[in-house]
N, C-alpha and C positions, 0 to 999 in steps of 0.2 A: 504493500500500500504506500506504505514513504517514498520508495524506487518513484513509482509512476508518477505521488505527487511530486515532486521536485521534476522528474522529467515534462509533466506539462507546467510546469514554473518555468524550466527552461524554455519551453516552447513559446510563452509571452516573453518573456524579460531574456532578450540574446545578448549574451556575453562580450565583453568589451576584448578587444585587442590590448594588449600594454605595451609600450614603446621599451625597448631595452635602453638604457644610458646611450649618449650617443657613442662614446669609445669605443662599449659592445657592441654595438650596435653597428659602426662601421666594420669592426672584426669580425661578426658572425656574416653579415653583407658581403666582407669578402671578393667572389671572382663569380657570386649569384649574377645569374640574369636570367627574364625573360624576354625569348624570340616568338616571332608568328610563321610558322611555316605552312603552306598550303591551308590556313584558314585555321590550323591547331595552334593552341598556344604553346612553345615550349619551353620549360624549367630545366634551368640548371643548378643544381644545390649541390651543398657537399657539407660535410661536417656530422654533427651528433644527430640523431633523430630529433632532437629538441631544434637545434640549429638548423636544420632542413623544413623541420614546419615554420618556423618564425618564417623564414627568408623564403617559404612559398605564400604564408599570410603577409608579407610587403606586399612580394612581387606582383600575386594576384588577388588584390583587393577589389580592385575597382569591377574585374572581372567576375569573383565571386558575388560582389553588390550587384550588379547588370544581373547575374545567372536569377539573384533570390528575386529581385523588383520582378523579372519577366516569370518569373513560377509563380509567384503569388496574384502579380493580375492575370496567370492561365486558372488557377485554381479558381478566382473568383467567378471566370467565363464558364466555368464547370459547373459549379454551387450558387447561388446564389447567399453570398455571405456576404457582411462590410467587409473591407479590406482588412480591417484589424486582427478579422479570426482568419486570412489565410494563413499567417506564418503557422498560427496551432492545429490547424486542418493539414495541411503538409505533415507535421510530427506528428499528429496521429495517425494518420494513414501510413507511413513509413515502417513506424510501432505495429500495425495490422499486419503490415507487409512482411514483416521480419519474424511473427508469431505466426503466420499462415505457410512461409516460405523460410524454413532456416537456411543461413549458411550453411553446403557444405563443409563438413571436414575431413 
């Protein structure tokens, strides 16, 4: 029951980014970048698992923003809902999705 509630707490209230110092910040940034190739975007990271998420939440912020704005006004052309409840509409059908369909392993 706590699991789920906080998971639909996540699902209204989404999680902020936190900027590293900048020092860090230049160091973990490193030799990252993103290219566009044939329409894909590509990542190049390298470092700890930690340093590889950070330096793909820089690189594709603006992208993942673009991905959720366009998901959430397709959800609403789906549902009739405000806009407010598509981000929780997405996380619980995901949550359906992942109880109906496990990952293999």
């Amino acid at each position: 029951m706590i699991r789920r509630f906080s998971d639909a707490l996540r699902s209204i209230i989404p999680a902020r980014g936190r900027r590293l110092p900048d020092a860090r910040h230049r160091e973990v940034m490193g030799c990252a970048r993103m290219e566009k190739a044939g329409g894909l975007h590509v990542l190049y990271l390298e470092g700890t698992p930690y340093e590889m998420g950070y330096q793909h939440g820089v690189l594709a912020r603006e992208v993942i923003e673009s991905f959720r704005t366009e998901a959430y006004a397709y959800v609403e052309t789906l549902v009739p809902i405000p806009g407010f409840l598509a981000r929780p509409a997405l996380f619980y059908l995901r949550i359906r999705l992942l109880e109906d369909h496990p990952p293999r392993t």
